[in-house]
N, C-alpha and C positions, 0 to 999 in steps of 0.2 A: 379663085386661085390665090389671091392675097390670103386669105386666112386660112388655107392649107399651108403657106411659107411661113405664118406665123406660128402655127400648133406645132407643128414639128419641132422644132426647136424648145419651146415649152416640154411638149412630150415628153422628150431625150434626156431633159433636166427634170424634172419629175421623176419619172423611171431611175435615174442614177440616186437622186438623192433617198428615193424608197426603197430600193437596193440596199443601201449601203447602213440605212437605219433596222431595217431587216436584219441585215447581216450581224449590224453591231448588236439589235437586242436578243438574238439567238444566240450569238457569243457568250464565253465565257470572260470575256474583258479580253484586252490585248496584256493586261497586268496580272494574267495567270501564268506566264511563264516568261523567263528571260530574253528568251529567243523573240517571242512576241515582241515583249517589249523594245528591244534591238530596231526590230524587223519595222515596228510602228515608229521608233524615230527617224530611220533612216527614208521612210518614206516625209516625216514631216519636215525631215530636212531636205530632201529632193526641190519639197513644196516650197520652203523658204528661200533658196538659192533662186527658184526660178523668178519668185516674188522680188528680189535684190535686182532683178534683170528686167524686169517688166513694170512699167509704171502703172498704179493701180488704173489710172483711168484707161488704159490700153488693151486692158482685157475684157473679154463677155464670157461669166457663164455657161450662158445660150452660144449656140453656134452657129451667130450669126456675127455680122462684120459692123465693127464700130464705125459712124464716121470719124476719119483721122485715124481710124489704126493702122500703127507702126509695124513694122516686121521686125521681130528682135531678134540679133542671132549670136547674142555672147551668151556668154556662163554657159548654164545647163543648153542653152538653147542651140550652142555651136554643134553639139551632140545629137541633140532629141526635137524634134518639130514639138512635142505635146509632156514638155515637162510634169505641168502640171495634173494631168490626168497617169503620167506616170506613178506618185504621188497617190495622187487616190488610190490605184492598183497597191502599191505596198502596205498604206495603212491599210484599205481592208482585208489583204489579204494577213496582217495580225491579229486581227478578229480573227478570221478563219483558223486560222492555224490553231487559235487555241479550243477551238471544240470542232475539230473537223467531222463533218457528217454529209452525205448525202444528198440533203436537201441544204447545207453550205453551200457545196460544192458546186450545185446547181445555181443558186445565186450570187456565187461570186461565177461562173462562165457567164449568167446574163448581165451582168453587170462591164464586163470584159466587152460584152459583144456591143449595149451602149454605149462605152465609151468609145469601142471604134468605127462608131457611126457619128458619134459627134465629132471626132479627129475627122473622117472621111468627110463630113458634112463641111467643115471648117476650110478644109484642102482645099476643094473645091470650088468655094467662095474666092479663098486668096491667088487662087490660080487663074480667075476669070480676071481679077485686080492686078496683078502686080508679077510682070518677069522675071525679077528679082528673086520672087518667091520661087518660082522654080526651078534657079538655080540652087537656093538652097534646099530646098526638097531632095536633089540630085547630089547634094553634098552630107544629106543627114540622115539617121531611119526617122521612123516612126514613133518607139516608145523607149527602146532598150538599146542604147548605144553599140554602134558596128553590128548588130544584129538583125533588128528588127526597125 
């Protein structure tokens, strides 16, 4: 059972980061069109805001639960439980955007649907730890502010 709790997590990281390399070398760059380019910093500034809020040793990755991780819930994080995998969604989806096809399309949804297994996967862990979390769970979405 133990090393079922450890692949998983592996897995999930794996898949996302071959995702996303996929994605980027089937692309046309995210520097083929403005919009792209826009669209690619706004996600890497999602990713920096959340980084100003979160102390690098307080995050994993994997989604699994650090000893001593904190629950942060300023900046981006009063908003969104998963800043950072918001982030990822924007930048890849400026690869996408500039050579949209088909079989993009199809790996930026698998990629969407990793990441919400590693958000779902993460949930779960901090909801079994911490009260707290669940208040703020019930005060925030998921990815996309007052939306989702």
């Amino acid at each position: 059972m133990l090393a079922k709790k450890e692949f998983y997590p592996q897995l999930l990281v794996f898949l996302q980061f071959t995702l996303i390399g996929v994605i980027a070398l089937l692309s046309k760059g995210f520097f083929s069109s403005l919009m792209s380019i826009v669209i690619f910093l706004l996600g890497a500034g999602l990713g920096i805001w959340a980084l100003l809020h979160n102390k690098l040793g307080n995050f994993n990755i994997q989604p699994k639960m650090k000893d001593g991780a904190i629950l942060v819930t300023s900046g981006i994080y009063a908003f969104i439980r998963h800043p950072m995998y918001l982030s990822v969604i924007v930048m890849s989806f400026a690869f996408v955007l500039s050579s949209v096809t088909l079989l993009q399309s199809f790996l930026f949804s698998a990629l969407l649907f990793v990441l919400f297994l590693k958000a779902k996967r993460e949930e779960s862990l901090w909801l079994e730890k911490s009260e707290a979390y669940k208040k703020y769970r019930a005060n925030t979405k998921l990815f996309i502010p007052f939306i989702l």
